[in-house]
C-alpha positions in Angstrom: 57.8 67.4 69.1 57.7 68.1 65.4 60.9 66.0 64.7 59.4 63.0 66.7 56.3 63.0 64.6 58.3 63.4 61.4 60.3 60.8 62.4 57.1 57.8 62.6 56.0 59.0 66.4 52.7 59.1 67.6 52.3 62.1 70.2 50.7 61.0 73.4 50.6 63.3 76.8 53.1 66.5 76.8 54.3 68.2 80.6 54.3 71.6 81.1 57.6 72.2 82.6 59.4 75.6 83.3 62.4 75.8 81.1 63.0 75.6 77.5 62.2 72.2 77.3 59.2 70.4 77.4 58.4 66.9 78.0 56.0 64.5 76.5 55.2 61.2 75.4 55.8 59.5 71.3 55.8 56.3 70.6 57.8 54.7 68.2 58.0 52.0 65.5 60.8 50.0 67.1 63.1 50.6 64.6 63.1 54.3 65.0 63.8 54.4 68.6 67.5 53.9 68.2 67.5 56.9 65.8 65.7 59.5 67.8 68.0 57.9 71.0 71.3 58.9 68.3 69.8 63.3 67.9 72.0 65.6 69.3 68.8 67.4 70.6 66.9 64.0 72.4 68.8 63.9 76.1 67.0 60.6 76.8 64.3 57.7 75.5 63.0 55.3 78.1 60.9 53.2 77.8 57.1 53.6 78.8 56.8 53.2 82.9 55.5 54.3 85.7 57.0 57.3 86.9 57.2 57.6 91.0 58.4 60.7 93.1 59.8 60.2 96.3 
């Protein structure tokens, strides 16, 4: 979460999820999005949406 606020991001919501890896929600200026999308670390950006469960 630190990288995505030293990269422009504005923290919203975080998940507590079992694992090593939380979730949560940044936003972005525009133009960063492709750069955080390009870290070895990020294993997806979507865009903001609702979220369903079957």
């Amino acid at each position: 979460m630190q990288h995505a606020k030293d990269q422009g991001g504005k923290l919203g919501m975080t998940y507590e999820r079992e694992g090593p890896c939380p979730g949560f929600v940044v936003e972005f200026p525009a133009d960063a999005v492709s750069t955080m999308e390009k870290a070895p670390h990020v294993k997806a950006v979507e865009p903001n949406q609702i979220a369903r469960t079957q």
